[in-house]
Every structure is written in C-alpha cells, then in structure tokens.
C-alpha positions as CSV (number, residue, x, y, z in Angstrom):
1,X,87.8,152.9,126.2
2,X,89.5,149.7,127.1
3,X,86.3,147.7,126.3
4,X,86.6,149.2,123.2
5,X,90.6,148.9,122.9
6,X,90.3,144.8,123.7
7,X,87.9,144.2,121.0
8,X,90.5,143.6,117.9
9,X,92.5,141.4,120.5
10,X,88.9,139.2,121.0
11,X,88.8,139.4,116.9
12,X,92.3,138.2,116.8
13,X,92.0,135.4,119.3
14,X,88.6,134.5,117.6
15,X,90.2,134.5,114.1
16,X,93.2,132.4,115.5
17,X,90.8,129.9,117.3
18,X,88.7,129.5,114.1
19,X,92.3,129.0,112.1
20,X,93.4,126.8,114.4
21,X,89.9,124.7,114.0
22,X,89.7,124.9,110.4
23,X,93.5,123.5,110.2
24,X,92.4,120.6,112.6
25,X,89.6,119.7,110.0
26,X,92.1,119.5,107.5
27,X,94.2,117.3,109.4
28,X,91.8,114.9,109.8
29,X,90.7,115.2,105.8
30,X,94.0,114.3,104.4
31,X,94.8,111.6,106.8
32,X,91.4,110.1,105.8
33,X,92.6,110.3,102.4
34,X,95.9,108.7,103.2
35,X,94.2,106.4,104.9
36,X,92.1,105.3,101.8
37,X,94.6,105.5,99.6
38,X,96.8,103.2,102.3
39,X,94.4,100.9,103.1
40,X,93.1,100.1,99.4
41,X,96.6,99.0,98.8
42,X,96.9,96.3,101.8
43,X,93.3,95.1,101.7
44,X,92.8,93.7,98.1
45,X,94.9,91.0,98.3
46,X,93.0,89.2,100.5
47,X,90.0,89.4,99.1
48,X,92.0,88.1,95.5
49,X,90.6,84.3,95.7
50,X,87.0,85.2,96.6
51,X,87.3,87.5,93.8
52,X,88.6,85.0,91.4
53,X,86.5,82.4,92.7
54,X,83.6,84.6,91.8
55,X,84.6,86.6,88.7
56,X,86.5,83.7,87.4
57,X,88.8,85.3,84.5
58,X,92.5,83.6,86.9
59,X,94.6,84.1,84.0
60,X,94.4,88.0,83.7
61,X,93.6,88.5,87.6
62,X,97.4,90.0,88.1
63,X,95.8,93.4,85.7
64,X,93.4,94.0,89.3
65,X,96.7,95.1,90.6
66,X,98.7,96.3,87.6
67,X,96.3,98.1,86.3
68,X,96.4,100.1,89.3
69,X,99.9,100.4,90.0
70,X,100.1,101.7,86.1
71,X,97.4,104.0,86.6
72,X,98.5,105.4,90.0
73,X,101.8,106.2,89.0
74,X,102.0,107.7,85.6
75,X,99.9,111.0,85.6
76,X,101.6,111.9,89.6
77,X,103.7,114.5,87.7
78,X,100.9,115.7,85.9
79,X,98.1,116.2,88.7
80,X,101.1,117.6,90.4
81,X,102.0,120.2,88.2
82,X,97.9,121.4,87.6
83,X,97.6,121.5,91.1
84,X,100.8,124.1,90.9
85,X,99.0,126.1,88.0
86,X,95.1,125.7,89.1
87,X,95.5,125.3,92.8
88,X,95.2,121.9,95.0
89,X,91.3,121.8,96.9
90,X,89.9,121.6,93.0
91,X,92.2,118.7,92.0
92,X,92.1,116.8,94.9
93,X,88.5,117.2,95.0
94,X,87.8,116.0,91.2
95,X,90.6,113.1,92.1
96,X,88.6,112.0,95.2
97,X,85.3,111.9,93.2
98,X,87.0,109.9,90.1
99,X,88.9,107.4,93.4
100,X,85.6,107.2,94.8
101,X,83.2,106.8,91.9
102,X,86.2,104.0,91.1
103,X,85.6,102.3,93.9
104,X,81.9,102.1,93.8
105,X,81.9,100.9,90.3
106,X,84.9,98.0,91.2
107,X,82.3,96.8,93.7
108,X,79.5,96.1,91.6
109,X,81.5,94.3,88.8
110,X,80.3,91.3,87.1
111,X,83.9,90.1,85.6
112,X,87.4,90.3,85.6
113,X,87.5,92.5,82.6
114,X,85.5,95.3,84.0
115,X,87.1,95.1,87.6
116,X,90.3,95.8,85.8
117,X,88.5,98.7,84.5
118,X,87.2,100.3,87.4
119,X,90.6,99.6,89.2
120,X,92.2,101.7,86.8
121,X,89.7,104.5,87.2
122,X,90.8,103.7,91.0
123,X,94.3,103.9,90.1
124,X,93.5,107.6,88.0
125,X,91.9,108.9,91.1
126,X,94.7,107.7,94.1
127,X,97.2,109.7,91.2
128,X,95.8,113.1,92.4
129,X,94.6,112.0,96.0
130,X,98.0,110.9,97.8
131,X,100.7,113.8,96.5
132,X,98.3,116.4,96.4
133,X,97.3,115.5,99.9
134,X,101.1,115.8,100.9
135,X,101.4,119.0,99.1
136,X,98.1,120.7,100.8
137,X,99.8,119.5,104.0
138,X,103.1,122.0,103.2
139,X,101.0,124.9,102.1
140,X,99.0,124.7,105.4
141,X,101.7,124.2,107.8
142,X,105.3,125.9,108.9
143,X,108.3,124.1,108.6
144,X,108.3,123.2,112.5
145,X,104.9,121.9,112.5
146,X,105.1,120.2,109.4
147,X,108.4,118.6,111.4
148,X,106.2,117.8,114.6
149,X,103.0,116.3,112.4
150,X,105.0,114.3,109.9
151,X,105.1,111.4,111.9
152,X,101.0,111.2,112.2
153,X,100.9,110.6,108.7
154,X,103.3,108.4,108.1
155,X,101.5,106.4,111.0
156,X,98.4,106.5,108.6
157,X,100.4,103.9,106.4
158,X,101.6,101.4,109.3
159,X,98.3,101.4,110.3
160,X,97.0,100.5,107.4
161,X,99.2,97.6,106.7
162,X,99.0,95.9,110.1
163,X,94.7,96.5,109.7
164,X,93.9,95.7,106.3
165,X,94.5,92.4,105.7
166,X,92.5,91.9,108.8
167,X,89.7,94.1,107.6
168,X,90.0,92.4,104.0
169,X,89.7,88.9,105.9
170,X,86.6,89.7,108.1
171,X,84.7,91.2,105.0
172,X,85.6,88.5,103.1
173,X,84.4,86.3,105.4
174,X,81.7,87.3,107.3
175,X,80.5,89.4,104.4
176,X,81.0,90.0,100.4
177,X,84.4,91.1,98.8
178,X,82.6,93.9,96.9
179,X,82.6,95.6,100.6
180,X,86.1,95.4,100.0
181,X,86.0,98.6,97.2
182,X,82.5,100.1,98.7
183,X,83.8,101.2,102.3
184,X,85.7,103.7,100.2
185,X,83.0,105.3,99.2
186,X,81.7,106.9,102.3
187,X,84.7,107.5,103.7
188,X,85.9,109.5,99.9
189,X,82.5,111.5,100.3
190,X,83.5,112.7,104.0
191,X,86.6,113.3,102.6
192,X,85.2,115.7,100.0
193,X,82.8,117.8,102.4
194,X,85.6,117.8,105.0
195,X,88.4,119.5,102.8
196,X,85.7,121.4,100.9
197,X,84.3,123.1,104.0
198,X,87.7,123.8,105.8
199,X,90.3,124.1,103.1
200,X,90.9,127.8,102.1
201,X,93.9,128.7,99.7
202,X,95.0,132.0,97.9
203,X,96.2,130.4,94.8
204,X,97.2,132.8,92.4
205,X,94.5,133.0,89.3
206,X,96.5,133.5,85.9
207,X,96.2,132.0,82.7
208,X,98.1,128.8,82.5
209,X,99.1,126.5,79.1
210,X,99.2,123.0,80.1
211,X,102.4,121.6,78.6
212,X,101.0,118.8,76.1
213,X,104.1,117.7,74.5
214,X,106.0,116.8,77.9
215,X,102.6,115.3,79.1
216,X,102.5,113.1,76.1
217,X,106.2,112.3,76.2
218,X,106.5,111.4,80.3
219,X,103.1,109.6,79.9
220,X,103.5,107.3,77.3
221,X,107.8,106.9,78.2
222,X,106.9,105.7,81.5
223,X,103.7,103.6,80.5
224,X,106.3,101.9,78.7
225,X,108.5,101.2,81.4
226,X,105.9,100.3,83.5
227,X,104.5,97.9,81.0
228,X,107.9,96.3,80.4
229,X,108.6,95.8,84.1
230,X,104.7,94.4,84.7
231,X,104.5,92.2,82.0
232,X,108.4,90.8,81.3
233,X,109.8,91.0,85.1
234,X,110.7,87.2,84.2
235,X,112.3,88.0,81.0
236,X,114.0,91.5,81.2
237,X,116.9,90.6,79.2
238,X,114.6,89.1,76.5
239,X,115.2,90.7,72.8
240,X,111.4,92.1,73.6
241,X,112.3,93.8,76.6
242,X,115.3,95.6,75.8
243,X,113.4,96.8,72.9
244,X,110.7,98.5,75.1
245,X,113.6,99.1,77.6
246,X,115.1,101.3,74.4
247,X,111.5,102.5,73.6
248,X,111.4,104.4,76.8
249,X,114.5,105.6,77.0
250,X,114.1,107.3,73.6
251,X,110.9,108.8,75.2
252,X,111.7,110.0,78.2
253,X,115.5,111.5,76.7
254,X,113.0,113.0,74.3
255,X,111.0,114.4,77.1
256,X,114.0,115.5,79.0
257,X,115.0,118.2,76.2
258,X,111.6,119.4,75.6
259,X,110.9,120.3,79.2
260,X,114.3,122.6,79.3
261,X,112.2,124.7,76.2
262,X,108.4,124.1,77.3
263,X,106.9,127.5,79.1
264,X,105.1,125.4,81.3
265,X,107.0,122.2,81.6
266,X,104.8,119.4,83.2
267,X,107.8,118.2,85.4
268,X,110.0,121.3,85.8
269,X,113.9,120.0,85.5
270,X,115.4,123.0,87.2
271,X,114.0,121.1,90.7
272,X,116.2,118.6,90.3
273,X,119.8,121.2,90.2
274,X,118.8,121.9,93.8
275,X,121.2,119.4,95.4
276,X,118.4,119.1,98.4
277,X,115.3,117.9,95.9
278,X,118.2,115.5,93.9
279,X,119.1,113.8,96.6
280,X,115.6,113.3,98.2
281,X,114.3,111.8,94.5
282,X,117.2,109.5,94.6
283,X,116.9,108.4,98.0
284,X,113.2,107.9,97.6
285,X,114.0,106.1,94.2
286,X,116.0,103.5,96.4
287,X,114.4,103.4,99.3
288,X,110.9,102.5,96.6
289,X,113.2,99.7,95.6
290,X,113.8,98.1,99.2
291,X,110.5,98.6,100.9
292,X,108.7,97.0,97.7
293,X,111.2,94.4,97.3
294,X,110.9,93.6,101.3
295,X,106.8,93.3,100.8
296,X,107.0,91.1,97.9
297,X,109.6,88.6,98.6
298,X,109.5,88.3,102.9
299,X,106.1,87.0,103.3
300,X,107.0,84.4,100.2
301,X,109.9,83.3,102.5
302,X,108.1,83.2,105.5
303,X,105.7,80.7,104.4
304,X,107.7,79.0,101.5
305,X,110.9,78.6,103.5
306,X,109.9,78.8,107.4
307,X,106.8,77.0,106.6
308,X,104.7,79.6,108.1
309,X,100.5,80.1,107.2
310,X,99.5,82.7,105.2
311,X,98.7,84.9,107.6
312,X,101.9,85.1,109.0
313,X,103.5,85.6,106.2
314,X,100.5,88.1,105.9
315,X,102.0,90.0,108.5
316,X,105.5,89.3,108.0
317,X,106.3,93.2,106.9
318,X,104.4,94.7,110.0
319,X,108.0,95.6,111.9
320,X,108.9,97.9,108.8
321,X,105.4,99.5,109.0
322,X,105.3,99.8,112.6
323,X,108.9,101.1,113.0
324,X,108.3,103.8,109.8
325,X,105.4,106.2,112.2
326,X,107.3,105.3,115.0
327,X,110.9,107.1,113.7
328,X,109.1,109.8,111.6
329,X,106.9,110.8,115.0
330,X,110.5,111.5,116.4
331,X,112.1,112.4,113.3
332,X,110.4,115.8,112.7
333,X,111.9,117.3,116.4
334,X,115.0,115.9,115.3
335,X,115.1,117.5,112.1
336,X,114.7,121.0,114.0
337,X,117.5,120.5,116.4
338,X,119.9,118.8,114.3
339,X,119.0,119.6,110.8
340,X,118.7,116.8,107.7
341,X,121.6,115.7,107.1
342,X,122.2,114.2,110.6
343,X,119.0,112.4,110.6
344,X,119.2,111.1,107.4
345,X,122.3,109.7,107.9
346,X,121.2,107.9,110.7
347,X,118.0,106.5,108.9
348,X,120.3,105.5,106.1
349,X,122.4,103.4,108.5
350,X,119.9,102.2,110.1
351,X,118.7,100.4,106.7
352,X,122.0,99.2,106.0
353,X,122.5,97.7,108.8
354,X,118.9,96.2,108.7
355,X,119.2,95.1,105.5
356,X,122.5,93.5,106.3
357,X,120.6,91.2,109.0
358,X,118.6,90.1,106.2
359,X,121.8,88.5,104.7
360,X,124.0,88.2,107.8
361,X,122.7,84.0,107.9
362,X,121.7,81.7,105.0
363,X,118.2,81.0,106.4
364,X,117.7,84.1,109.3
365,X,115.2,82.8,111.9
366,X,112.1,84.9,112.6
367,X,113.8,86.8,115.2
368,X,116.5,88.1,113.1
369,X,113.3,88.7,110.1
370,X,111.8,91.0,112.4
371,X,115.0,93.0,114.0
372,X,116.2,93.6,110.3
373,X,112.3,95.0,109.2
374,X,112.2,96.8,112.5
375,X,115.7,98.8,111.9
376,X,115.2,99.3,108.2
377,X,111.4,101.0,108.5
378,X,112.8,102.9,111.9
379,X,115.2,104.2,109.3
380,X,112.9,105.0,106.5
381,X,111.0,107.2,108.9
382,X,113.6,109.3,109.5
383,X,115.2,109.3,105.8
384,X,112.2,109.5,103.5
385,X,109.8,111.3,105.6
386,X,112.5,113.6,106.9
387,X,114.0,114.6,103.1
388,X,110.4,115.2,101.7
389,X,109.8,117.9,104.5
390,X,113.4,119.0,103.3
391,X,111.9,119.2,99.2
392,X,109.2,120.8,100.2
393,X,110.4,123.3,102.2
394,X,113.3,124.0,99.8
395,X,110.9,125.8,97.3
396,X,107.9,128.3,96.9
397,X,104.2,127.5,96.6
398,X,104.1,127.5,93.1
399,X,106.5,124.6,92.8
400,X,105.7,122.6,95.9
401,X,103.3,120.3,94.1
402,X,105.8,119.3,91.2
403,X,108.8,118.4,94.1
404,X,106.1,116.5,95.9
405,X,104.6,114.4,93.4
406,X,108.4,114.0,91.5
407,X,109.0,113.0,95.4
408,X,106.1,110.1,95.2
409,X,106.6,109.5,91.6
410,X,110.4,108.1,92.0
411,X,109.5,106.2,95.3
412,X,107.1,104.1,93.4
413,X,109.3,103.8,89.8
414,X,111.6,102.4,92.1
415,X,109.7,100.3,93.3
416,X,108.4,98.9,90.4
417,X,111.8,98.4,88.8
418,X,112.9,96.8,92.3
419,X,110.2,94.4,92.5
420,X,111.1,93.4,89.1
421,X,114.9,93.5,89.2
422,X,114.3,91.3,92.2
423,X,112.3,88.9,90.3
424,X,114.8,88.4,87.6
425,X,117.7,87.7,90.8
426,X,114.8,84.9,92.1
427,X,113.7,83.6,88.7
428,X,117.9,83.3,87.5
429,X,119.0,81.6,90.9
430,X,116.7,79.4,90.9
431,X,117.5,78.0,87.3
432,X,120.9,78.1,88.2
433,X,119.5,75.4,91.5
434,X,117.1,73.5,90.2
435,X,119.9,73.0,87.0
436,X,122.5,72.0,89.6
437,X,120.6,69.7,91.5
438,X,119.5,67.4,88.4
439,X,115.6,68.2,88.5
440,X,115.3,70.5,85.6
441,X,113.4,68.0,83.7
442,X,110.3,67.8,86.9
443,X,111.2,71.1,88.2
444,X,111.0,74.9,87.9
445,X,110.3,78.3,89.6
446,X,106.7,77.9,89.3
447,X,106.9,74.1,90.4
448,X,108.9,74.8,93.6
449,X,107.0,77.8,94.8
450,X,103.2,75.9,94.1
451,X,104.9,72.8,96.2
452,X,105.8,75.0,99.0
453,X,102.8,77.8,99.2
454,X,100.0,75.0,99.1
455,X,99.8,73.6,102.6
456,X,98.1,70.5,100.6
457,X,101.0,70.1,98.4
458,X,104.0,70.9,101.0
459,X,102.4,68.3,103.2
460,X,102.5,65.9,100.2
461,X,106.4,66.1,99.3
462,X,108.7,63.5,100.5
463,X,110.6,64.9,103.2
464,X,114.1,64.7,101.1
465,X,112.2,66.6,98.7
466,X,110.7,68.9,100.5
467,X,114.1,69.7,102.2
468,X,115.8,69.8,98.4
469,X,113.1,72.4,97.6
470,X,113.1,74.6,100.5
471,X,116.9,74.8,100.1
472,X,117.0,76.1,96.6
473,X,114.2,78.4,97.5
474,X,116.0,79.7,100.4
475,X,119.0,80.2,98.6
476,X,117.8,82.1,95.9
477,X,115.6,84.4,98.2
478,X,119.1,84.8,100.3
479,X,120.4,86.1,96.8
480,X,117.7,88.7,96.5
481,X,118.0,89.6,100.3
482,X,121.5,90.6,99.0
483,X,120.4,92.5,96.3
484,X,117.8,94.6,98.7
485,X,121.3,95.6,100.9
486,X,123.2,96.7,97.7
487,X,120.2,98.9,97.5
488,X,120.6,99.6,100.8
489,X,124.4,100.7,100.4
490,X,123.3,103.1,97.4
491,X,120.8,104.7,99.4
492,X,123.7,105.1,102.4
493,X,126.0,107.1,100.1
494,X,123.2,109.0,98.8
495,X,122.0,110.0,102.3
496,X,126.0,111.6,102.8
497,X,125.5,114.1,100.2
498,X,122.5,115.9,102.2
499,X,123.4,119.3,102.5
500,X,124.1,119.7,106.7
501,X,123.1,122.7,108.6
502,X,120.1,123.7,110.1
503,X,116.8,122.9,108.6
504,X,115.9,126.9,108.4
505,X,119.0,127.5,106.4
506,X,117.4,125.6,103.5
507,X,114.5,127.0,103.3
508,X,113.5,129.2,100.0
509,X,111.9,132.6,100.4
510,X,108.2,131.3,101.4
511,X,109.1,128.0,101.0
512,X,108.8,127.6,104.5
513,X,105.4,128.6,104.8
C-alpha cells in the first residue's frame, strides 16, 4: 500500500526533475542566441578593413552596418506581435534560420553590394531572434526567477563586447574575415535543435488577422526615420531632412490612429496607458540614446584626443559593459525586496552622476573615462534590465511579446536618434572651432579626425598643430559628453515616476507567470 501510495510522488518528482532539465536547456538556447545576436554586433568592426581591402566598394562600406541596424529594428514590433498571435518557438525558429542562412551567405560574398545584402537578411533574422528570446524567457519563468536570472543575460552582452573584438582580431588575422559571419552558423543551428527539443508552450490556437495597415504604416514611418538619421546625421536641419523628418511623422501619426481601430493592432497602444510599460519605453528610449552615444564617440576620444591605439580605444566602453551584468546579477534580488521604483532610482542616479564625470573636466583623464562608464553601466543594469522584468510582468501572455519587443524597439530608436543628434553637436562645434581658430580654409571635421586617427598622420603634424587640433576635437567631444548627461537627467526624472511598492503588487493576473 505505501509502495503503491509513493508512486505519484516518484511521478511528480520525476516530472519536476525533467521540468527543471528541460528549463535548463532553454537557458542555455536563448543565451546562445543572445550571445549571437551580441557578439555579431561587436565583432564586425574589426574585421571592416580586411573586408574593404578585399571587397573593395569603400564608399558604400557604412550600408554593412546600416543596413543591419535598419533591418534589425523596423519589423521588432511586428515579429513581436506574431509571436503574440502564433506563439514564440515557430518565430524564433524561422528567425534563427533566416539570421543563420544570413550569416552563411554574408561569408561567401564576392562584393560590397551583396554583403550589404546578406547583412540585411542578417538584420531580418536578429529582428525575431533577440525580443522573442526575451519574451520566451518571461513565459518560462516566475517573476522571482526571472528577478534572480536577469543578470546572466545581461552578462551575455558584456561578454560579448569585451570578447569580440578580440575574436574579430584573431580571425582576421590568423584566418579569413568570412569566419567572421560563418561561426554563426553552427552555433544558430544548435540554437535551433536546442529550443526545438526543450521548448514546450500552450499557445492558444485561434484564428488571427495580421493587422496590414499598421504593419505598412509603422514599417515604412520608421524606415523613414531611420533612413533620415543614417544617411543625413550631418545635415539634420537640411531642407531634405526635415522633409523626411515631416514624412515620418505624418506616417507614424497616421499609424497611431489606425491602431486605436485595428482588431489586431500590430503594436497595441493601450500598453503604453499602463504607467509601468510608459515609463520603461521611455527610459529605455534614453537610456538607447546614452549607451550608443557613449560607444560611438568614447573610443573616437580615446584615440583622437588621448592619443591612444586602436585597440584601446577598442576597449574604451568595456567598464559600461562589465558594470551592466554586474548590477543586473544583483538587481533582480533587489527588485524582490525593495520593489522597482527603489532600484531604478538608484540606477538612474547612478548614470547621472556617471555621466556627469564625463563632463565634470574639459579633457577627463582615463581614470575618470572609466569611473564615469563604470557608474553609468552599474546603473543601466539595475534601470533597464530591472523595468523590462517590471513590463513584462505587468501583462498576460498574450501581450508579453508586444511590451517586449516595444521594450527593444525604443532602446534602439533611441539610439539611433542619439548617435545622430550627437553627430550634429560634434559636426556644429567643430565648425564653430575650426571657424574661430582661422583654419577653415585647410580645415574641417573630416580633416581633423583623419589627422588624429592615422598614427601616420598624427605623427606627421607639427606639434602646435597637433595641439590646435586635439583642442578643438576635445572640445567639441566635451560638448557631446554634455549632451549624453542632459540625456542622463531626462532619464533621472523618468526613473521618479516608477510606480513604488512591491514588485508583486504590479503584477497582472498571470502576468507573473
């Protein structure tokens, strides 16, 4: 009889140890896929000058990473949303294959022309790969595991920037850059079997009509602003620009009223009148704005103003990326003791006060570089990684994708438009100096920077000259180190208007898992 009664327990505990396992694999699969996704961001630029030097084609080599960025970051809302209607292990799946396939067919290209190509399949793929892998990751695990195994992924990205560079030099070097795109292919084909074989969700099977209008609408409005920011980010008050500017606007306003009658609507706007989801889209909206700004314009003043090599200025960024994992490992506890709004206020004032560093000197030594990068990435792990846990957990399965990708999709607008906006600062101030110091007939932005990123050429500038030109580019990179702490200050006020009490007391009914 009590052989007979401890049987279901045995069931049970064999049921829960094959649950527990199964979870495990998926753990590993979607890091994997962060980790491709990660890593194919941090590796291609070094690769860049073998590339050019074999596919020739210089002029249009910026479209290996636009073309990406365009295609990665329009259709987020849309894989999102189909993963919502059709369920996620299907369209992460498909999104690995077309990522993978991408990446095969990037290294076997004979010119620029079809590299850009294949980098936009890339782009199409890394769309569905990243969100969906964030959203699988809330539909698997309760709130206070998702709080405790946060930080692992976010790790997955500081890895990834301190490593591929490295990686992307040794291949280059000891090997050919086309191994550069084609380690991504076994890894996306593990990545496949992994998540096929473990993954198991109860999606809900009804009939769903995709919303085309909104699709067409958000797609081609914020291909436009993409476009504009990609292709004018030196002109963006030019008659051309604020005509595209306008373009957008027209389509995305367009887009806003049809979603509020669409059955379906690709981007549902009611998410963004919970306060919680609001004020995680605008804080990842600025904190997109910093943490691309920081990675375009430090390692340009590390080696155009300090004088440092390339690969220091290489790894200029690694004290954001290391300190991001490192906060968002302790973040997630946090976040169940003291709820969001107390660590997010921290991690805001952590970046402000980071960011102030930055500016705090003219020309901040390497020291004061590093402390600002530290504080500011300590404080993005425990604001953005912390407020996405707070999205996701603030609605119900059938919405989780949408607040996810919207999540991912407003990190990376704004950082787009802050890479840009930057750009303009840097391209303006240093008119204004090269103006005010009498050399605008020998001298200009492109001039100054060539003369100070060429070793050759640094070494070859009189020394009064050299000094003239580091000054003016110091100056005008101060100027867009201010503009990255206004940013900061926006995303401080934002981070006041989290909702405070415990984490649980957000959570919608089976939005916590």
């Amino acid at each position: 009889m009590s052989s007979n009664a401890s049987c279901p327990a045995r069931d049970r505990e064999t049921h829960s140890k094959k649950h527990a396992t199964s979870k495990t694999w998926v753990v590993i699969a979607v890091m994997l896929a962060m980790f491709l996704a990660a890593l194919d961001m941090t590796i291609i630029g070094t690769a860049m000058p073998s590339i050019i030097g074999d596919l020739h084609g210089v002029s249009i080599y910026s479209w290996v990473f636009s073309a990406y960025l365009l295609t990665s970051t329009v259709p987020i809302p849309i894989f999102s949303k189909l993963s919502d209607m059709y369920g996620r292990k299907k369209l992460f799946i498909i999104n690995s294959a077309v990522f993978t396939i991408g990446s095969l067919l990037c290294g076997i290209s004979n010119n620029m022309p079809e590299l850009i190509a294949f980098r936009a399949l890339q782009g199409i793929g890394a769309a569905g790969v990243l969100p969906i892998a964030l959203t699988i990751v809330g539909d698997v695990f309760t709130l206070e595991q998702r709080a405790r195994i946060q930080g692992f992924f976010s790790a997955v990205w500081g890895i990834s920037a301190v490593i591929g560079p490295l990686l992307g030099a040794f291949i280059v070097e000891y090997s050919s850059w086309r191994y550069v795109f084609e380690i991504n292919v076994p890894i996306g084909i593990l990545v496949m079997i992994v998540l096929g074989l473990t993954f198991r969700e109860h999606a809900a099977h009804k009939v769903h009509k995709l919303d085309w209008t909104g699709t067409f609408l958000l797609t081609t409005g914020v291909t436009v602003l993409l476009l504009t920011l990609i292709q004018h980010s030196n002109h963006l008050a030019a008659p051309s620009s604020l005509a595209m500017f306008a373009v957008s606007a027209i389509l995305l306003t367009a887009f806003g009223f049809w979603e509020r009658r669409a059955k379906e609507p690709v981007l549902p706007l009611a998410i963004f009148e919970h306060r919680m989801i609001l004020v995680a889209n605008l804080v990842s909206f600025f904190g997109g704005m910093i943490v691309f700004g920081l990675i375009s314009y430090v390692p340009l003043f590390v080696q155009g103003v300090q004088g440092g090599s390339p690969t220091l200025a290489g790894r200029a960024i690694t004290p954001m990326m290391v300190g991001w994992p490192l906060a968002a490992l302790a973040g997630g506890p946090l976040i169940m003791r003291l709820g969001y709004r107390t660590v997010g206020v921290a991690g805001g004032l952590l970046v402000a006060v980071g960011s102030w560093i930055l500016i705090a000197t003219a020309v901040p030594h390497s020291a004061d570089i590093d402390a600002g990068l530290l504080l500011i990435g300590l404080g993005m792990g425990l604001t953005l990684t912390g407020l996405l846990i707070a999205a996701q957990n603030a609605v119900e399965w059938n919405l989780r994708g949408a607040v996810t990708g919207s999540n991912q999709f407003f990190r990376t607008i704004g950082g787009s438009l802050g890479v840009a906006a930057m750009g303009a600062i840097l391209n303006q101030q240093m008119a204004s100096r090269v103006a005010a110091a009498g050399l605008a007939a020998t001298a200009n932005l492109n001039r100054v920077t060539e003369s100070l990123l060429t070793p050759k050429a640094r070494a070859a500038l009189a020394p009064s000259l050299r000094r003239t030109f580091t000054d003016m580019f110091g100056g005008s990179l101060h100027d867009v180190f201010i503009a990255c702490f206004v940013f900061a200050a926006i995303l401080f006020t934002l981070v006041l208007f989290i909702p405070g009490g415990r984490a649980q007391k957000h959570a919608a009914a089976g939005g916590s898992k």
